[in-house]
RODO-2510 file (C-alpha; in nm, 4 decimals, decimal comma):
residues 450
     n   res          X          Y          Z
     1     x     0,4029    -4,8576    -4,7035
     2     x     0,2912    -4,7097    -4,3616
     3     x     0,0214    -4,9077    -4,2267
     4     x    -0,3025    -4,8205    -4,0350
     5     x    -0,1265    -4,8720    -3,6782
     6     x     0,1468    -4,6144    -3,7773
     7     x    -0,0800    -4,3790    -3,9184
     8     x    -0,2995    -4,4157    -3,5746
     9     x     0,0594    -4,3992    -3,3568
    10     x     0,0863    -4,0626    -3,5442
    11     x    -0,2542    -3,9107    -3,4600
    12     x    -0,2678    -4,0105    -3,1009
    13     x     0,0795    -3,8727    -3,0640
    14     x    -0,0345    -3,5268    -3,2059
    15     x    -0,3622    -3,5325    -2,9673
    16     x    -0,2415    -3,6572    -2,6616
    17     x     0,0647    -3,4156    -2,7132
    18     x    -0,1772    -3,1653    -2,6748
    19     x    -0,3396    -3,2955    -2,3850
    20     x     0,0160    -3,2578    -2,1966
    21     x     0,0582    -2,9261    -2,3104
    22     x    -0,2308    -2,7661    -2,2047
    23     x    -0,0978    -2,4851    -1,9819
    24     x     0,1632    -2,3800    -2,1743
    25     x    -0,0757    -2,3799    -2,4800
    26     x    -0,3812    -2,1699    -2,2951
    27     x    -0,0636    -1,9485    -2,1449
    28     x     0,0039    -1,8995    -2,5248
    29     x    -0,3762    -1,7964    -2,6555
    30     x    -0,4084    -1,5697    -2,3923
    31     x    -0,0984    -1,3896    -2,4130
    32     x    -0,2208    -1,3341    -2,7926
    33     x    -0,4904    -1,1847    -2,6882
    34     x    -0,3438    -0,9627    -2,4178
    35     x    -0,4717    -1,1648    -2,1166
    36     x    -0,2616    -1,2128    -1,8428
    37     x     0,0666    -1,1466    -1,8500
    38     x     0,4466    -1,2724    -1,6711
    39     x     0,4925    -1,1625    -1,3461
    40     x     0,8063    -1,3755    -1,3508
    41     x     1,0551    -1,0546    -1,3489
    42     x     1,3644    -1,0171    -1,1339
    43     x     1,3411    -0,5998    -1,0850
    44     x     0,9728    -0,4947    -1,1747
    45     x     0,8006    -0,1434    -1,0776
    46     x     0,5820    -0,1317    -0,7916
    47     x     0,2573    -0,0704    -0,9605
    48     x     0,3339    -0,3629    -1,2124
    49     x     0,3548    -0,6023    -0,9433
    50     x    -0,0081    -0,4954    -0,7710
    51     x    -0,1242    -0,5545    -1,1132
    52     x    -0,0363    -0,9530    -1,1040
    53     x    -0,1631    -0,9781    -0,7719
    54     x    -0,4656    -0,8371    -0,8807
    55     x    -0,4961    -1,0851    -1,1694
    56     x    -0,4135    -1,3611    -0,9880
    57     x    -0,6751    -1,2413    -0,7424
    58     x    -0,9494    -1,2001    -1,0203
    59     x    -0,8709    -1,5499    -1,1618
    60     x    -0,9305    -1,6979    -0,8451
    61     x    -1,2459    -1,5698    -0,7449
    62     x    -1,3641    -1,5654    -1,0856
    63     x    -1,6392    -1,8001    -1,1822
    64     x    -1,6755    -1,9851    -1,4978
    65     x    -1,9565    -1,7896    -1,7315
    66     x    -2,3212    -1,9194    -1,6962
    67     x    -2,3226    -1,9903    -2,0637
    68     x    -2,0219    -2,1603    -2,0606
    69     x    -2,1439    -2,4362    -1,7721
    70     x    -2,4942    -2,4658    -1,9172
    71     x    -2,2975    -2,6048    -2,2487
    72     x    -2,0944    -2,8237    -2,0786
    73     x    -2,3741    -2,9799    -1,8833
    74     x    -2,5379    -3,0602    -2,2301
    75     x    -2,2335    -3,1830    -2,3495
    76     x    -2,1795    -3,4159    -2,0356
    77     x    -2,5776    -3,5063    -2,0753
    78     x    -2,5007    -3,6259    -2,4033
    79     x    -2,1669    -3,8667    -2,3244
    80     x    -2,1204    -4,1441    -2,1216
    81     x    -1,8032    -4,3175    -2,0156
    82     x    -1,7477    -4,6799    -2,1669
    83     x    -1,7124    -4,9652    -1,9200
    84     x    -1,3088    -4,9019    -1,7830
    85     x    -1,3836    -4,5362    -1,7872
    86     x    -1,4245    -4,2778    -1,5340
    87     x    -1,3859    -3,9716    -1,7031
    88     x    -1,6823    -3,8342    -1,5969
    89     x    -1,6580    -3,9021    -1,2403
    90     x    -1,5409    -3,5205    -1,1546
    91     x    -1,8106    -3,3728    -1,3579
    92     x    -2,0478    -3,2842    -1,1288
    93     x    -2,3367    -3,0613    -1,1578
    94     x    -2,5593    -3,0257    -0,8569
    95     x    -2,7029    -2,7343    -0,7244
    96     x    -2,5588    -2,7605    -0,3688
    97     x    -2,1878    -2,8225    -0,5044
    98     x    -1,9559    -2,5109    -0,4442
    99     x    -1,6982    -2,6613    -0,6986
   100     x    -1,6163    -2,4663    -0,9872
   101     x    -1,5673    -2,5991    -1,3518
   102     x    -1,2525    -2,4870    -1,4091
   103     x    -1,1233    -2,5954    -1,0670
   104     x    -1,2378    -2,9764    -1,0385
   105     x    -1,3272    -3,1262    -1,3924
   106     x    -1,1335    -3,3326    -1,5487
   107     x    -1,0363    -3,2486    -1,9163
   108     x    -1,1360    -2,8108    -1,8360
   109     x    -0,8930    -2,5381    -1,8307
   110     x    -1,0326    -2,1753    -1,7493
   111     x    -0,8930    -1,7996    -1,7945
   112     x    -1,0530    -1,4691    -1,6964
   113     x    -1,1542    -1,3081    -2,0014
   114     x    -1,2949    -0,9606    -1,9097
   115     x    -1,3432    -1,0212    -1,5731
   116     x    -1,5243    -1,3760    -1,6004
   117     x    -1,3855    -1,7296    -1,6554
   118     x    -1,4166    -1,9103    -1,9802
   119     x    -1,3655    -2,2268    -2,1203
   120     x    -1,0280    -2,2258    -2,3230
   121     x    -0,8835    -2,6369    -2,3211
   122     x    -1,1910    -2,9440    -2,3453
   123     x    -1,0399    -3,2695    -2,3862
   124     x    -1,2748    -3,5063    -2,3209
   125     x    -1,1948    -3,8607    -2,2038
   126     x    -0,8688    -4,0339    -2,0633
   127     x    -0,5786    -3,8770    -2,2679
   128     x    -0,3629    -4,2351    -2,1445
   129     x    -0,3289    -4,5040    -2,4535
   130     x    -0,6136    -4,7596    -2,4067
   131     x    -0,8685    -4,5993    -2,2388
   132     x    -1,1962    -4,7122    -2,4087
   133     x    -1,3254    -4,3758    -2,3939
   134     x    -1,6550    -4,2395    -2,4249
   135     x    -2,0197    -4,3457    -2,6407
   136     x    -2,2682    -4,0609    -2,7334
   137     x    -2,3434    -3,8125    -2,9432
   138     x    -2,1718    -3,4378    -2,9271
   139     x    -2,3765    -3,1739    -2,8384
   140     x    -2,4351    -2,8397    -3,0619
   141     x    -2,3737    -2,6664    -2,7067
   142     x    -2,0252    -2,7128    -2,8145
   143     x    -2,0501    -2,4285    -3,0170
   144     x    -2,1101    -2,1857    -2,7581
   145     x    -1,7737    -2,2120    -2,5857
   146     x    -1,6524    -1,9028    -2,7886
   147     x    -1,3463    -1,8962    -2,6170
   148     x    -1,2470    -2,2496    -2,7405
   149     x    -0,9065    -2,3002    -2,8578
   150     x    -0,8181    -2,6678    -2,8047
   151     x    -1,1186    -2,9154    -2,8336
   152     x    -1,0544    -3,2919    -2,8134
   153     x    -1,2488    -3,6474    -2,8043
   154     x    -1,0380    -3,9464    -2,7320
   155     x    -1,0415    -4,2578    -2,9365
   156     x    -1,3507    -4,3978    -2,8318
   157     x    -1,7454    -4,4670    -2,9352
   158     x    -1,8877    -4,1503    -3,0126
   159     x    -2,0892    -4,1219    -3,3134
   160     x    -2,3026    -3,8565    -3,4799
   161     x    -2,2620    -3,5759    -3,6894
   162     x    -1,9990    -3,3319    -3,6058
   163     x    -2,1540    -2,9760    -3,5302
   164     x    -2,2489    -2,7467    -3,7606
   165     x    -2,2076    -2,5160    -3,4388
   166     x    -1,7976    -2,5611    -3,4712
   167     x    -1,8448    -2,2830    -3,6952
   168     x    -1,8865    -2,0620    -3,4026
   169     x    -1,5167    -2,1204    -3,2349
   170     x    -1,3347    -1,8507    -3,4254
   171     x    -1,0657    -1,8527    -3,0814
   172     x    -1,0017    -2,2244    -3,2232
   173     x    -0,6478    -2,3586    -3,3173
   174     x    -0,6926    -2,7479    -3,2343
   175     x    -0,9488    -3,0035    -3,3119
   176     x    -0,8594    -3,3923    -3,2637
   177     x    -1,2115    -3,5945    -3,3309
   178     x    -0,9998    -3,9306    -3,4426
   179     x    -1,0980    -4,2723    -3,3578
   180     x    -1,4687    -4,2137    -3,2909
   181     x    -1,7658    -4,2918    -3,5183
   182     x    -1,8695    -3,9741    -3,6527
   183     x    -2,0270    -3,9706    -3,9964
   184     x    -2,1640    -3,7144    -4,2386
   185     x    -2,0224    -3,4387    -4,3928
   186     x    -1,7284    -3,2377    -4,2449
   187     x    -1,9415    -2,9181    -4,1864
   188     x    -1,8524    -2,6003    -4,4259
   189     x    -1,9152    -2,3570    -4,1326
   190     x    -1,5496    -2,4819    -4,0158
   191     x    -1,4839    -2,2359    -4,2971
   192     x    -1,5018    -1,9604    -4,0233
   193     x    -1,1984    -2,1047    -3,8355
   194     x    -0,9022    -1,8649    -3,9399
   195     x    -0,6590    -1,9285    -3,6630
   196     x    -0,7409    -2,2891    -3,6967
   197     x    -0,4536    -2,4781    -3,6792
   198     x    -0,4483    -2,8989    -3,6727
   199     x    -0,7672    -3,0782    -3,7538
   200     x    -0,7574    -3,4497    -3,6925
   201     x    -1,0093    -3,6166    -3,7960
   202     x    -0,8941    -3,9726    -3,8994
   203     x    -1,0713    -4,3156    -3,8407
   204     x    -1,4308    -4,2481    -3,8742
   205     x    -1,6987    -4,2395    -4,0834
   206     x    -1,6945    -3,9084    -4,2179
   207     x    -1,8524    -3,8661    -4,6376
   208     x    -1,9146    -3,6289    -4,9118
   209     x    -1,6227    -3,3668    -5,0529
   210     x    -1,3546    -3,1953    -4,8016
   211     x    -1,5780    -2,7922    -4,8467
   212     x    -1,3186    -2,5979    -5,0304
   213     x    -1,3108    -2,3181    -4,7444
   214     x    -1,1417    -2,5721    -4,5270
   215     x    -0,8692    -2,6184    -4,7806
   216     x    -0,7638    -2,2011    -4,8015
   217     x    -0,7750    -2,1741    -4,4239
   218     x    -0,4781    -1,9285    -4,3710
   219     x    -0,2909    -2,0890    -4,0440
   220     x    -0,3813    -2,4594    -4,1162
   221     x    -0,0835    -2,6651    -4,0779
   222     x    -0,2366    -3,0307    -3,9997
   223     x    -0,5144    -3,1641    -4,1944
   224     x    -0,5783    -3,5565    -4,1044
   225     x    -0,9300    -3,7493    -4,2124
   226     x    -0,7374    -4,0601    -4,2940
   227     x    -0,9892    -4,3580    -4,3192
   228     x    -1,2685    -4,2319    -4,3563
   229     x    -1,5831    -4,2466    -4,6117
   230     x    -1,4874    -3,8923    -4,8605
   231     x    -1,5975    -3,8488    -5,1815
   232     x    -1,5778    -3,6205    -5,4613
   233     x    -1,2868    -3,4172    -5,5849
   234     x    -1,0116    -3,2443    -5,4162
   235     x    -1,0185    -2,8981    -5,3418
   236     x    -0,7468    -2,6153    -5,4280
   237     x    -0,5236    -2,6652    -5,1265
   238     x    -0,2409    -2,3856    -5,2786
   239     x    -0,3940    -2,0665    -5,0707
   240     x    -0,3219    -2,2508    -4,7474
   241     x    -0,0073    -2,1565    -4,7104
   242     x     0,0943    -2,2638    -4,3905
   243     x    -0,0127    -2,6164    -4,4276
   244     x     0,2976    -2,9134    -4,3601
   245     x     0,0571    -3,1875    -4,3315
   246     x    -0,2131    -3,3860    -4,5060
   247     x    -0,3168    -3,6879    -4,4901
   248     x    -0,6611    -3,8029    -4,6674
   249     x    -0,5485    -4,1748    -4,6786
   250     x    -0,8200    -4,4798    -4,7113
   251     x    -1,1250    -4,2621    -4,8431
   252     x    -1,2882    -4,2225    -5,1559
   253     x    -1,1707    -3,9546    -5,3072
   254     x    -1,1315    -3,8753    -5,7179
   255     x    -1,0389    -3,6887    -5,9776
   256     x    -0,6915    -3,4919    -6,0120
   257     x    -0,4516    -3,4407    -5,7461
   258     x    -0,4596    -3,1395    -5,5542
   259     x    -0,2998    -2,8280    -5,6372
   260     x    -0,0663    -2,7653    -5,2934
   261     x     0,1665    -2,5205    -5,1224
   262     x     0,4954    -2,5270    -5,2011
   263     x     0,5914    -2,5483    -4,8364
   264     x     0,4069    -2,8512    -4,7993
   265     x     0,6216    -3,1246    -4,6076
   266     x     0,4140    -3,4847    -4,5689
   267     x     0,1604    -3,5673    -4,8716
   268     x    -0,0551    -3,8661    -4,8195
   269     x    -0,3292    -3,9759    -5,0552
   270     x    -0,3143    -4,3625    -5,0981
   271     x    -0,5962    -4,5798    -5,1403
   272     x    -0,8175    -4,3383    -5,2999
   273     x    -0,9527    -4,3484    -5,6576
   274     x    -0,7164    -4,0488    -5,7647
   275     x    -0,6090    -4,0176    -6,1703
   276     x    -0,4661    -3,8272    -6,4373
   277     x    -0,0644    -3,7743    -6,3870
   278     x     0,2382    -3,6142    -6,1288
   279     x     0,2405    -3,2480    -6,2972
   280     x     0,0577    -3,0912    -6,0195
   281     x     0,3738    -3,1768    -5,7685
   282     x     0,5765    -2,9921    -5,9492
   283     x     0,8045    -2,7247    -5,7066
   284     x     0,6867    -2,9116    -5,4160
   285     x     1,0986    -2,8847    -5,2959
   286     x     1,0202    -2,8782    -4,9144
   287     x     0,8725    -3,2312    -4,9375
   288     x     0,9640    -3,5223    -4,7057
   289     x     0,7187    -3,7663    -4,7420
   290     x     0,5174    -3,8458    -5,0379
   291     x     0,2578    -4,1607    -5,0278
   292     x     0,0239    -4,1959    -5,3511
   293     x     0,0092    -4,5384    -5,3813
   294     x    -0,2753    -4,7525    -5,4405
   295     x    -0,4884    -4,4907    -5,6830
   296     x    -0,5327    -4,4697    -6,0631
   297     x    -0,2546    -4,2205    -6,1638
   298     x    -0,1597    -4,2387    -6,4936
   299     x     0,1323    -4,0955    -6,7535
   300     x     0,5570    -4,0744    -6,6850
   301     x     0,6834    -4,0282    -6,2952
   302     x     0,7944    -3,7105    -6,2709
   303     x     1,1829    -3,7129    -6,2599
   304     x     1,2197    -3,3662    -6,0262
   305     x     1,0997    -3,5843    -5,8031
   306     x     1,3491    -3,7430    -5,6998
   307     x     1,5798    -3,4362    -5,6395
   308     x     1,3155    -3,3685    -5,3050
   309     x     1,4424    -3,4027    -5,0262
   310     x     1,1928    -3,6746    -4,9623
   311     x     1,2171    -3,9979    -4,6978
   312     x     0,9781    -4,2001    -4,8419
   313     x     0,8509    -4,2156    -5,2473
   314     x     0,5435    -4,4303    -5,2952
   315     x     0,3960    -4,4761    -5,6296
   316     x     0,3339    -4,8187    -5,6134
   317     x    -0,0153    -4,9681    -5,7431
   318     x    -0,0752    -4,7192    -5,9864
   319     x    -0,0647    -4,7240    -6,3420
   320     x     0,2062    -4,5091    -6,4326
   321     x     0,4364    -4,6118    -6,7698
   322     x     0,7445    -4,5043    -6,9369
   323     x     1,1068    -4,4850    -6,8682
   324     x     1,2617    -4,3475    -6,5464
   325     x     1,4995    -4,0790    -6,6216
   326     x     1,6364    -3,9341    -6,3078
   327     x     1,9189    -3,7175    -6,3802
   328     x     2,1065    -3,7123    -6,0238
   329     x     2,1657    -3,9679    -5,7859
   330     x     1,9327    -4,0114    -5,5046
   331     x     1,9305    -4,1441    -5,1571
   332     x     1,6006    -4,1823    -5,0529
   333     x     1,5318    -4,3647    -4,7386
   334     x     1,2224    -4,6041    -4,9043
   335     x     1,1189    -4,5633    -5,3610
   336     x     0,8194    -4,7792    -5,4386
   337     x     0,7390    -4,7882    -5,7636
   338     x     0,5905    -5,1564    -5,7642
   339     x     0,3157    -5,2543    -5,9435
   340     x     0,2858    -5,0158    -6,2314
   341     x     0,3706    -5,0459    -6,6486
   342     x     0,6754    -4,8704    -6,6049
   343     x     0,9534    -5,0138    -6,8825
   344     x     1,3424    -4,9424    -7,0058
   345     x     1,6096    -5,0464    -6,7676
   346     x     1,6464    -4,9954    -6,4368
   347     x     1,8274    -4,6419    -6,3666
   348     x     2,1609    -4,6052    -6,1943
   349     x     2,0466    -4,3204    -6,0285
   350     x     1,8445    -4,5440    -5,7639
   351     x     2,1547    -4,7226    -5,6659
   352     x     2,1798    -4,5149    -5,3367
   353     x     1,8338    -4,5717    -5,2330
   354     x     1,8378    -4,7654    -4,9570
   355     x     1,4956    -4,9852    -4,9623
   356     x     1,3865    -5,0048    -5,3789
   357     x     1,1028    -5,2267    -5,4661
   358     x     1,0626    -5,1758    -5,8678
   359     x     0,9050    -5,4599    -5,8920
   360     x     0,5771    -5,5839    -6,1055
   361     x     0,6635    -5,3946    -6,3833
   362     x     0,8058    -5,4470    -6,7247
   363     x     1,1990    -5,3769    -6,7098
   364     x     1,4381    -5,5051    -6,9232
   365     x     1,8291    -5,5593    -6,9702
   366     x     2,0748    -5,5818    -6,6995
   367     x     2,0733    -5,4516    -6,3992
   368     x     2,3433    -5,2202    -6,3543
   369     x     2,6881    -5,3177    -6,1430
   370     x     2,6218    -5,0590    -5,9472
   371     x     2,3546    -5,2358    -5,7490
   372     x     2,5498    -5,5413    -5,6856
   373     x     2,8482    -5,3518    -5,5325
   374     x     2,5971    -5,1354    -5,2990
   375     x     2,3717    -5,4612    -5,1989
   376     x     2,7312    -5,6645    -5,1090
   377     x     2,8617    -5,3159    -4,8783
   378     x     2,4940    -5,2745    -4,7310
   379     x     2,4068    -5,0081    -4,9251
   380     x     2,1293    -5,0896    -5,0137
   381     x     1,8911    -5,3211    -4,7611
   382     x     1,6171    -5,4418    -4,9747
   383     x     1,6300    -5,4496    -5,3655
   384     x     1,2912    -5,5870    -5,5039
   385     x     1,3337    -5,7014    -5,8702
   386     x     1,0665    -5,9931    -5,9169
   387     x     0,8409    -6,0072    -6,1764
   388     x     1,0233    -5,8098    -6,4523
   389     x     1,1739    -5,8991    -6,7730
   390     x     1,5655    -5,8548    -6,6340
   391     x     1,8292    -6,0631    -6,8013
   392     x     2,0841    -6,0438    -6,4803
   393     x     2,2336    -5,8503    -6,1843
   394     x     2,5509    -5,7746    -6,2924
   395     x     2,8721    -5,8910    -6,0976
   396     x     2,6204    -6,0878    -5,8758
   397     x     2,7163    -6,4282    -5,9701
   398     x     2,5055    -6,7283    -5,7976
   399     x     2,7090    -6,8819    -5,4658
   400     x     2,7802    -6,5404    -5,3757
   401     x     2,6780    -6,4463    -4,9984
   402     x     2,5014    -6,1011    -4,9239
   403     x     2,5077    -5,9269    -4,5815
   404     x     2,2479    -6,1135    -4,3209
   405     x     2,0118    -5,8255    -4,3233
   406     x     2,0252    -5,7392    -4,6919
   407     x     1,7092    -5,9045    -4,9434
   408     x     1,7319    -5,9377    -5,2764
   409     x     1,4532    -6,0676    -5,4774
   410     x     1,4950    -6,1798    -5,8540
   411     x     1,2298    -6,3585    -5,9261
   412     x     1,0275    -6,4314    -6,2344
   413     x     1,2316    -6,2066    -6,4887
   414     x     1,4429    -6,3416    -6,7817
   415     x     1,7626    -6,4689    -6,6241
   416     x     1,8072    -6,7007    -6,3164
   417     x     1,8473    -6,5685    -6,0021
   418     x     2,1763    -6,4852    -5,8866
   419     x     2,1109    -6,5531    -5,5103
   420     x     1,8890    -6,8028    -5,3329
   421     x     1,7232    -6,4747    -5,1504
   422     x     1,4155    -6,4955    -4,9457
   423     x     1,1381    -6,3829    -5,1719
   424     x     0,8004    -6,2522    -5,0569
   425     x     0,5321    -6,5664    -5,0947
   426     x     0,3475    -6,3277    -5,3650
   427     x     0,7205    -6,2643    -5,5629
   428     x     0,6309    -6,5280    -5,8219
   429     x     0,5876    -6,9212    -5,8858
   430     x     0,8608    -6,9761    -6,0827
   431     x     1,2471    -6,8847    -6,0549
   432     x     1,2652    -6,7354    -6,4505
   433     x     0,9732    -6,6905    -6,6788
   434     x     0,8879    -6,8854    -6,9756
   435     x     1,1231    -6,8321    -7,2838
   436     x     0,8093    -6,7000    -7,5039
   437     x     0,7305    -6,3951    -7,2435
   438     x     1,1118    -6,2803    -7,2845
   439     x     1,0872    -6,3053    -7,6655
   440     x     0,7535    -6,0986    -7,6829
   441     x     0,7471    -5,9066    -7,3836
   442     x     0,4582    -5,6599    -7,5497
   443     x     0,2433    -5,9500    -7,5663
   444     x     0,2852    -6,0772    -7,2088
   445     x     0,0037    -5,9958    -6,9275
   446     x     0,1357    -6,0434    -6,5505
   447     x    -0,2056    -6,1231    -6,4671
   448     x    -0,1118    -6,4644    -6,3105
   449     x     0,1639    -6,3023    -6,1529
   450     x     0,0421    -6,0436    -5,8735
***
């Protein structure tokens, strides 16, 4: 149900959140590692307020490390701005320029580590929404900012492989390389990362399997290579235990479905080539989003489901069959379950869900009164029922007026429907089906009838 534009609006609001945080973030990493400290105090000792002035004094006369400016001149010698850009206009590196690094380039942010400055924020490019950012390739002089903890590329041109030499940033916790044209593999050496934190990766060209150390990293919490080119099966995702967020939408990916943590929170996977059944969610109880449309999943939906304190339930284009039980009543914000072999009648349980589309399946019998009563008090906002075999919507008698921003659609099933309801232009040709389909619904193929 969420579409490419959402799942972008989601990704540039995690990287460009980091772009406005960058002080407070750096102030964080180094206070982890015991540099710097809060001179912020009301009543301090004498000697512990000579100590900040001689920090402050250090940082400021302080130069960036050799090593560190010779790697950001080869990354800077290997990206260009895009016409509209200027990124690159404060990077400069001649011989009779006093500036330092840390003080004048856009996108750098510095702290004294032992007694000499290093590189701790790079986000490169224009963190403002529409900058056409940058063309090029990135630099394996990446990997030699040790001190690394944030590392960005905005949305732009910038193609490639990523660097093996990533490998070599044990310091980092965030990587945001979405938007950009970077293919190959996603390289195994990001294995090393152990206070890595949010990879996002989405909308590129990226191939081959996700490396299974990538999946166990211990303080992963946000893995995103939506849209990409990935192949191959999943790894075992259940060792990383502080990871809320994945999202491997639009790729290639097959076999099972993951094994996951139970803390897990937002599960994407749609538009793969994913089979077999649900089992593998089972105990997932902290999840709030669950999209795994669009695959090849197979056998019952799995009724503990429902009792997740999920948002949004998307099943839809699958090939899932059986009966629904669902033992409680559920409220979910969005269930779709559309376009699968699912059969039996349609459970009272879903009643309270506010936006249901059950349709392009096989259910039979009436729809329960339930559904009428919540649809006519705004309950329920959109009730998809086309292309079934339903007799009738109980107590929902045709003349009868629904709220103006309530849609019902009834199409194409084994009773006329009980409301002239705006239908989608795919909910079916006809109003009912043809008597022989409701006599022998075992025989009938919806092939005609998307």
């Amino acid at each position: 149900m969420s579409s490419a534009c959402d799942r972008r609006a989601r990704d540039r609001d995690l990287a460009i959140g980091q772009h406005r945080d960058q002080s407070s973030m750096a102030r964080q990493i180094l206070r982890s590692r015991g540099v710097g400290s809060n001179c912020s105090v009301g009543v301090v000792r004498w000697w512990f307020v000579s100590a900040c002035l001689l920090s402050w004094t250090l940082a400021a006369i302080a130069q960036l490390s050799e090593s560190d400016v010779r790697a950001l001149q080869e990354i800077r010698n290997n990206l260009e701005d895009l016409p509209g850009s200027s990124f690159f206009s404060s990077w400069n590196f001649s011989t009779d320029s006093a500036t330092n690094p840390c003080d004048s380039f856009k996108g750098v942010q510095c702290y004294v580590v032992d007694g000499v400055q290093r590189v701790v924020v790079l986000n490169i490019g224009e963190p403002t929404a529409g900058s056409p950012g940058l063309k090029g390739t990135l630099s394996e002089a990446v990997g030699r900012l040790t001190a690394l903890a944030q590392f960005s590329i905005v949305p732009g041109a910038v193609s490639g492989s990523i660097p093996w030499t990533l490998g070599s940033l044990t310091n980092l916790q965030f990587l945001g390389l979405y938007g950009n044209k970077f293919a190959g593999n996603i390289p195994w050496q990001m294995s090393n990362l152990n206070r890595l934190q949010s990879v996002i990766l989405t909308d590129n060209q990226l191939s081959g399997p996700i490396p299974d150390g990538v999946a166990k990293l211990p303080s992963l919490s946000t893995l995103s290579v939506a849209n990409n080119k990935l192949s191959g099966e999943l790894p075992d995702f259940s060792a990383a235990t502080s990871l809320k967020h994945l999202d491997l939408t639009k790729n290639e990916l097959t076999g099972k479905l993951p094994l996951l943590p139970y803390g897990i929170k937002y599960v994407s996977l749609a538009n793969n080539r994913l089979g077999g059944g649900l089992d593998r969610l089972t105990g997932l109880r902290s999840l709030t989003y669950l999209d795994l449309g669009s695959n090849e999943l197979t056998g019952e939906v799995l009724a503990e489901a429902f009792s997740f304190p999920l948002q949004y339930l998307l099943l839809d284009r699958n090939r899932l069959s059986g009966s629904l039980y669902i033992p409680l009543p559920c409220k979910i914000e969005v269930v779709d379950l559309s376009y699968n072999n699912l059969s039996g009648s349609v459970p009272t349980a879903l009643a309270g869900v506010k936006n249901l589309y059950l349709n392009n399946n096989r259910f039979s019998g009436m729809v329960p009164p339930i559904y009428a009563f919540n649809l006519q008090s705004a309950v329920v906002e959109t009730l998809f029922l086309q292309n079934n075999f339903l007799i009738g919507l109980t107590n929902l008698l045709p003349g009868m007026s629904l709220p103006a921003d309530v849609t019902l659609c009834f199409q194409f099933n084994c009773g006329l429907p009980p409301l002239q309801s705006a239908c989608p232009s795919r909910g079916g040709r006809d109003d009912t089906r043809p008597i022989l389909d409701c006599l022998n619904p075992e025989l009938t193929h919806d092939g005609d009838h998307p």
